[in-house]
VEXZABA-537934 format. One record per atom (N, C-alpha, C, O): z, x, y. Coordinates in steps of 0.05 Angstrom, whole numbers, plus 5000, padded with zeros to 4 digits. Layout:
<atoms>
ZXY...
</atoms>
This chain:
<atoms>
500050174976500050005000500050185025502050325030498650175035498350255067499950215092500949985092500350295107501350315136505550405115506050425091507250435138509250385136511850185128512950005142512450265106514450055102518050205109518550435103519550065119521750225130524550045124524849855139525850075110528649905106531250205113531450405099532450155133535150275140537750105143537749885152539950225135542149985133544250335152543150555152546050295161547250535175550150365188549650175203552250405184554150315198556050525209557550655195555950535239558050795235560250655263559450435271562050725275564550645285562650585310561250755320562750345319560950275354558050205347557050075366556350245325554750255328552950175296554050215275551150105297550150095265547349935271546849755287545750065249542350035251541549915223541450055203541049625223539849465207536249415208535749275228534849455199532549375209530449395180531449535163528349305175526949215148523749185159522548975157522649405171520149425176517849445164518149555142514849355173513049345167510249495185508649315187509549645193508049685210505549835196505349885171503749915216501949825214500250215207501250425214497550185190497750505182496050645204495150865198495350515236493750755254494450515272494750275267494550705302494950665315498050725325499650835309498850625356501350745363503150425350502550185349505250545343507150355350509650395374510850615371510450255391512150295404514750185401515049955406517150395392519150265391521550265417522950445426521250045421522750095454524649845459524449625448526649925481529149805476530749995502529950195515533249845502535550005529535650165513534450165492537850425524538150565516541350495494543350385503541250585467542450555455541950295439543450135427539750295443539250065424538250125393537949945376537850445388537650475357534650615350533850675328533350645374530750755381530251055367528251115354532351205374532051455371533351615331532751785315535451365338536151425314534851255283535651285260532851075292531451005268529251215276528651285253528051325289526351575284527451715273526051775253529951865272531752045255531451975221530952125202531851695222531451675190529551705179529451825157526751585195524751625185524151915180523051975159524752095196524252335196525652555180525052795179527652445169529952545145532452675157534352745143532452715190534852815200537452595200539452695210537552365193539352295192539252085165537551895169540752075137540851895120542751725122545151745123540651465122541351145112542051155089540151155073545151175076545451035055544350885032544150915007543550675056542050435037539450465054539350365076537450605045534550555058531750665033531650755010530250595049527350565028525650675054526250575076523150915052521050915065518950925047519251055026517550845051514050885044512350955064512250845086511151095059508851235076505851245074504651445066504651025081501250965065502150975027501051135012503250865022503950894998505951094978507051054956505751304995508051554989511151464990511751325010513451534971516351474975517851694989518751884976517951675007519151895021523351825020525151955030523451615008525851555009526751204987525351004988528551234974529050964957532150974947532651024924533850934962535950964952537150804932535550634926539350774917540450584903541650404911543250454930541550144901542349824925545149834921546549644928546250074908549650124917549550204936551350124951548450334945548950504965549550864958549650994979549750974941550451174938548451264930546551144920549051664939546951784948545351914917545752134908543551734906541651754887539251574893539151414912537351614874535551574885533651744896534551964900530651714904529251924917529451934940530051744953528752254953530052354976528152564983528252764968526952574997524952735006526652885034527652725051526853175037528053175048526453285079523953315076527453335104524553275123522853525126520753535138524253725112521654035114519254035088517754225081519653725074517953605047516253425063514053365054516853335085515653035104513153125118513153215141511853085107508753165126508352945151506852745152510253045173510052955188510153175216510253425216510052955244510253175264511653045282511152805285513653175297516053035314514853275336514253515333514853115354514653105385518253075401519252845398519353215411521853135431522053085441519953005451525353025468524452995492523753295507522153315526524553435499524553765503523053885490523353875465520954025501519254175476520754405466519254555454522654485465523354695448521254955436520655005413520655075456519555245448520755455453522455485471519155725428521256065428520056115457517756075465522056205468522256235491520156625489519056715509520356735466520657025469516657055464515157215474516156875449513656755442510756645463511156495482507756775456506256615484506156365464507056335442504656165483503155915469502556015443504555975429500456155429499056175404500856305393500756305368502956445407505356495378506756295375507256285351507856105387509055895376507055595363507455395349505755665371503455565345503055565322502955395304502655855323502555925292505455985286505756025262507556005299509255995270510255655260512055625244509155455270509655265265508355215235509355055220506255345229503655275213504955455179504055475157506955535190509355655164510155485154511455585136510455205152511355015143509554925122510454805102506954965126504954875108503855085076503055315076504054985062504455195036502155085023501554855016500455425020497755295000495055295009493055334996495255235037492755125054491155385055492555585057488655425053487655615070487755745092488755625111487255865094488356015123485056015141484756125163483155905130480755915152481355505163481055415186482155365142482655095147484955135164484055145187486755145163489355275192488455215214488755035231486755465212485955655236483355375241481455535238482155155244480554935236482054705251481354585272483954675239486154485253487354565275487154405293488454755280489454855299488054865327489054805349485154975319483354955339482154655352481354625375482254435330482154185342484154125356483454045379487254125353489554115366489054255389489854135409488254445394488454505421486354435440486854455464484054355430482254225447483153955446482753875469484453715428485053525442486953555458487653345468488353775467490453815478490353865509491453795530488254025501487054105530488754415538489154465562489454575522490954775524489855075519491555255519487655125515487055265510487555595533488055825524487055515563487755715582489755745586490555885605491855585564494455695566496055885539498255985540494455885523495256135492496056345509498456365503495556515525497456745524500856765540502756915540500156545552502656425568505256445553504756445529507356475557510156495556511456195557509956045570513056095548513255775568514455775587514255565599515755915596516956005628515056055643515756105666512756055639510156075659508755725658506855645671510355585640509055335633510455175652512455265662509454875662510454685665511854565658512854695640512954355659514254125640512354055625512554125602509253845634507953775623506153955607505053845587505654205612504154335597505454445566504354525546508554395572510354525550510254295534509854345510510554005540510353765523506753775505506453735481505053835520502853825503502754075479502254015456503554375490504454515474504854415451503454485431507554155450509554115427507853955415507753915390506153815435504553615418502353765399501953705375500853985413499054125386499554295373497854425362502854355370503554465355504754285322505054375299505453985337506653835317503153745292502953715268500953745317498953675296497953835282497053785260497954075295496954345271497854315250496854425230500154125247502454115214500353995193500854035169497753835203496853645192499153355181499253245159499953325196501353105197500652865190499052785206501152655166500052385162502152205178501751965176504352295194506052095207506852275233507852495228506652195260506652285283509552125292509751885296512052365293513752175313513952215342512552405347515052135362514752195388517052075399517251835403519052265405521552065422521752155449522552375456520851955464520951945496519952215507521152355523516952295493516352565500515652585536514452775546516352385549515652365585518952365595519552515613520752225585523052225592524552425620525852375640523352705604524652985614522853015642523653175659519852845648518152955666518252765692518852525691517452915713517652745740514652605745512952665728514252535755512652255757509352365767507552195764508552685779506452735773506952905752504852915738508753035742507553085709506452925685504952985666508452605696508152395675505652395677504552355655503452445701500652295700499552485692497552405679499752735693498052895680498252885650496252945636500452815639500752885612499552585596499052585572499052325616498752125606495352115589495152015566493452215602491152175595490352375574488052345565492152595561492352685534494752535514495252675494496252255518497452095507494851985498494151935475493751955515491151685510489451795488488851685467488752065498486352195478486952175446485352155427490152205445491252235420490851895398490051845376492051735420491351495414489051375406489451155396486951455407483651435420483451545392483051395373483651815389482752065367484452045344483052055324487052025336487552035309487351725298486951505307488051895261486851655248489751675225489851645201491851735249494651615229496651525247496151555271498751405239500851235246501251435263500651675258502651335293504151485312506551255319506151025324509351415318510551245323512051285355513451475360511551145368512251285400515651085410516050845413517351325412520151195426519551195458518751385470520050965469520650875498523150725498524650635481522850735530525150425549522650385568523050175581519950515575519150505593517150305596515150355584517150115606514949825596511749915608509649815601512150055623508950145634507350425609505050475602509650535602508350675581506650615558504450695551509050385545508550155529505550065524503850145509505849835549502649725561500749965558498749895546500750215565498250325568498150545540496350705539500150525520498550715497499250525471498050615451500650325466501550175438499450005444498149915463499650015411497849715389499549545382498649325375502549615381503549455361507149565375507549805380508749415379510849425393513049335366512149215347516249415368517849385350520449425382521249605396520849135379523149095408525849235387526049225362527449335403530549455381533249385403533449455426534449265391536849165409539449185393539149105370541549255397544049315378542949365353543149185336541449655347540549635324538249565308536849685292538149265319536449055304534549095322534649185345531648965300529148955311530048635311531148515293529348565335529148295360526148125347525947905337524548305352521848255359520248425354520748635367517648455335516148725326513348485328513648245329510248645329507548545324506048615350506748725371504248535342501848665363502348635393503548435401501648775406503648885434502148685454503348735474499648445462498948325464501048045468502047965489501047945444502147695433504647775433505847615447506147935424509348085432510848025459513047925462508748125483509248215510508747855518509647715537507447805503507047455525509447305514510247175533510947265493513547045483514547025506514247145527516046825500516946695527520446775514522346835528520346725482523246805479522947115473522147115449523047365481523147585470524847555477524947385494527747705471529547785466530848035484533248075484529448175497529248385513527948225538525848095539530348285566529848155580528248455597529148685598525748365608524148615617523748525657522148615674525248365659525148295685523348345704521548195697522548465725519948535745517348605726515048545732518248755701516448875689514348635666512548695650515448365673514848215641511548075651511147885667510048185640507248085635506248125604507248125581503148155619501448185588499548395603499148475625498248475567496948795570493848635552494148545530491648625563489048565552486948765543486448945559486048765529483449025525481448845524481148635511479749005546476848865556475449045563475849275555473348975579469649215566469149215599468949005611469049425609466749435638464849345628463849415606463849075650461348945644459748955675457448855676461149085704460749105721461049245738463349315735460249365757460849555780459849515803457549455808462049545824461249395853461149645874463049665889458749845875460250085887460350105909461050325916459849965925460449905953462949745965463649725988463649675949467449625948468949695929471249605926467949865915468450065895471049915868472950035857470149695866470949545842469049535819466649595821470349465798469349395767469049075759470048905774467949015742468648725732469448805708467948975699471548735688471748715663471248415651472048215663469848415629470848215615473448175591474348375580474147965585475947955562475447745545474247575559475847655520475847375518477547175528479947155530475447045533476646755554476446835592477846715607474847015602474046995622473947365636474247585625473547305657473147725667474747725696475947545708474347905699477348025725475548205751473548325742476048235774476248455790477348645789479848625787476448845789479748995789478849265800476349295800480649485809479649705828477649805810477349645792475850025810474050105794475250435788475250635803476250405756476450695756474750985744475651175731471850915754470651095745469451055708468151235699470050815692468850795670465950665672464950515689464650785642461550725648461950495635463650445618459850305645459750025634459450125598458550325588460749895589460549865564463749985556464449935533465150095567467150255569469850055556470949885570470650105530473449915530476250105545476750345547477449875553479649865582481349685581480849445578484449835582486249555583486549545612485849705629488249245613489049165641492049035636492848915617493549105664495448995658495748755680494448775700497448525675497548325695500448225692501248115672501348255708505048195712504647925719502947815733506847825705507547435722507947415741507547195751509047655760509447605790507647605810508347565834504547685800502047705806500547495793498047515792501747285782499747005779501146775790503446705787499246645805499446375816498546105807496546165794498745905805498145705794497645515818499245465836495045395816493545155824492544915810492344945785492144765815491444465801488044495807486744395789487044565819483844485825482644885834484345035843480744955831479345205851480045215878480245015891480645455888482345535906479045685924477845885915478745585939476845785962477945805986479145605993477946016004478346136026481446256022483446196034481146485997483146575998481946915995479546955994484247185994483247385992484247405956484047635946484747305948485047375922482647315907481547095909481847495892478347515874478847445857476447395851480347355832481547235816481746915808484146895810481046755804481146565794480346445775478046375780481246375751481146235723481846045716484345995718479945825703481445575685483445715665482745935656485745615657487845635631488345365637487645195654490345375607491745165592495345185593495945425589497045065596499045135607500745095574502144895569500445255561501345295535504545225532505245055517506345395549509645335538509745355565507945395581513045295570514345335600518245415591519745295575518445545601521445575586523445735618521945755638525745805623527145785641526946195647525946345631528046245668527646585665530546665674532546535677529846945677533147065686534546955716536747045724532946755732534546675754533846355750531646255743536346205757536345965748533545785774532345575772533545935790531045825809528345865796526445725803527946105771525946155767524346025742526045925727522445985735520145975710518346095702516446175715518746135671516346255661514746025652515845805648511446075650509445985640508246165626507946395635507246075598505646165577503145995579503045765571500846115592497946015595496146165576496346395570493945965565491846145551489446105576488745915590488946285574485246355587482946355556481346525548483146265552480346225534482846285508485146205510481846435487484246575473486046775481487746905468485446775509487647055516490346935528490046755544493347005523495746955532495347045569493647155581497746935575497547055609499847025609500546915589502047085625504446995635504846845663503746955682505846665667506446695704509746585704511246475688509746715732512746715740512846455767510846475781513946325774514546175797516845965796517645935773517945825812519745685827519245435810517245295806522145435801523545095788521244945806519244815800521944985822521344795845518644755848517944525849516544985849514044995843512644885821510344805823513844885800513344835768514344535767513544455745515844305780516944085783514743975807514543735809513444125822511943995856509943975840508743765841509244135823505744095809505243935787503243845776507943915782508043695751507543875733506543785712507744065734506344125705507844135677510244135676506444135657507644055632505744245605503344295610506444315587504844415565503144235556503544005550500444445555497844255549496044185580493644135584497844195593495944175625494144345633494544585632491444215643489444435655490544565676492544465688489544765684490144855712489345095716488545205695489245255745487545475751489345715764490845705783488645955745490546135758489046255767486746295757490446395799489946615819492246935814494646985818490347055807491747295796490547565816488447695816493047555831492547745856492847995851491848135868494248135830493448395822492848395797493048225780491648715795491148695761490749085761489649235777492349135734492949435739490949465719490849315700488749715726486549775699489250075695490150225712489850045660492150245657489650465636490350675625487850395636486350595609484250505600483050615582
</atoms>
């Protein structure tokens, strides 16, 4: 059986990680949550630095773990320098005494057997998705933050890794390193063809590199499935406040270069949105927050908002301020969110199942 199967049981004094997963065998998953919600330390298990008692992994079919339903420590046990995997930190940890290509290759000591021209094969793809190559003779004290995080990143794939972990590898970086380091997140995402499992709290991260989200709250998974249909519930469980929309993947089908916008389409209708340089035909997500959709009863003209769509007013449920409402709208098959006023949502009548037209005044192209 394919993709990941994950059962952890863990109880320790304050704290304890129950969870019975399923995910999925390519693409990212994101497991994200406050902090202390169990994020970091179910990556630990998966990764063999910390044993669940009572737990089971599978790996595309491989047992990397099956304990006995006593709980005691029998059973198979793979231990994690056996785990063909690659862990990413928040710290790249690198030998300080070492340039780039020496801490490269001594990472590639872990692998027993391989050829040494196939290595040297992998290694060299790792650093071109990496984008690191004018930095091998470098020291990491000559490195960045962000250049030392990609470092860790093509050093973890040289492993040949069939399971990628990643805990809060942006955490440690300030906000133009985050952007530099983001569009080799993407490449990775884009380019491999195994499970990555990515730890956040950060909901914009989220939106712009997961397929597939696993919410974690005291432990427990809340809420896990495709990061789409996840991000639109009206009950998730994780209150994401300013941050709570939806994330769409849609196609440049347009370019306006004299006001230097794009059109995307999606199913169930297409968007304005700034133009960031992709060639038509280009797949692109977008993000659209509830606090950037409006709701109308009829077409709205003589406004500056470029935006406007028939939906269906799917659910309506109450939000974190007792003045406020969420709405769950579909646009064709696609979810939307909107946010507005008891009071607004009571003036318009509206009800689930009602037509109506949203004005969606921003829209973020994240990738």
């Amino acid at each position: 059986m394919s993709g990941i199967q994950a059962r952890f049981k863990l109880d320790w004094p304050g704290f304890g990680l129950d969870v019975d997963l399923d995910l999925p065998a390519r693409g990212v998953t994101a497991l994200f949550g406050h902090s202390g919600s169990g994020k970091t330390t179910l990556l630990r298990c998966i990764a063999g630095l910390e044993r669940a008692p009572q737990g089971r992994l599978k790996v595309n079919g491989e047992t990397w773990q099956d304990d006995e339903q006593s709980g005691k420590h029998g059973g198979q046990w793979l231990p994690t320098h056996q785990r063909p995997l690659g862990y990413v930190f928040q710290e790249s940890s690198l030998f300080p005494h070492l340039t780039v290509l020496g801490n490269l290759r001594y990472g590639l000591k872990r692998i027993v057997g391989a050829p040494p021209a196939s290595l040297n094969t992998d290694l060299d793809a790792a650093i071109e998705l990496l984008g690191i190559r004018p930095l091998l003779e470098r020291k990491p004290d000559r490195l960045s933050g962000g250049e030392r995080q990609r470092v860790s990143m093509a050093r973890a794939l040289a492993l040949r890794p069939r399971l990628l972990l990643m805990d809060e590898p942006l955490a440690a970086l300030d906000v133009k390193r985050k952007q530099e380091i983001l569009p080799y997140l993407e490449r990775l995402h884009a380019e491999l063809d195994i499970p990555v499992l990515y730890v956040s709290h950060a909901p914009d991260e989220v939106a712009r590199l997961a397929d597939h989200i696993v919410v974690l709250e005291a432990g427990r998974a809340v809420a896990t499935g495709a990061l789409t249909e996840t991000l639109a519930r009206l009950d998730l469980p994780i209150q994401l406040g300013e941050d709570v929309g939806v994330v769409l993947d849609a196609v440049v089908a347009e370019r306006d270069a004299q006001w230097h916008l794009a059109r995307v389409e999606f199913p169930g209708g297409s968007l304005w949105v700034r133009d960031g340089g992709h060639a038509l035909g280009d797949l692109v997500r977008v993000r659209i927050l509830a606090r950037d959709v409006s709701i109308a009863l009829q077409p709205v003209s003589g406004t500056s908002i470029q935006n406007c769509l028939p939906a269906i007013v799917e659910q309506m449920a109450g939000d974190h301020h007792p003045a406020l409402s969420l709405l769950r709208l579909k646009v064709g098959p696609s979810p939307l969110l909107a946010r507005l006023t008891q009071r607004s949502a009571v003036g318009l009548g509206l009800v689930p199942g009602m037509p109506v037209w949203v004005q969606i005044k921003a829209v973020a192209l994240i990738g």
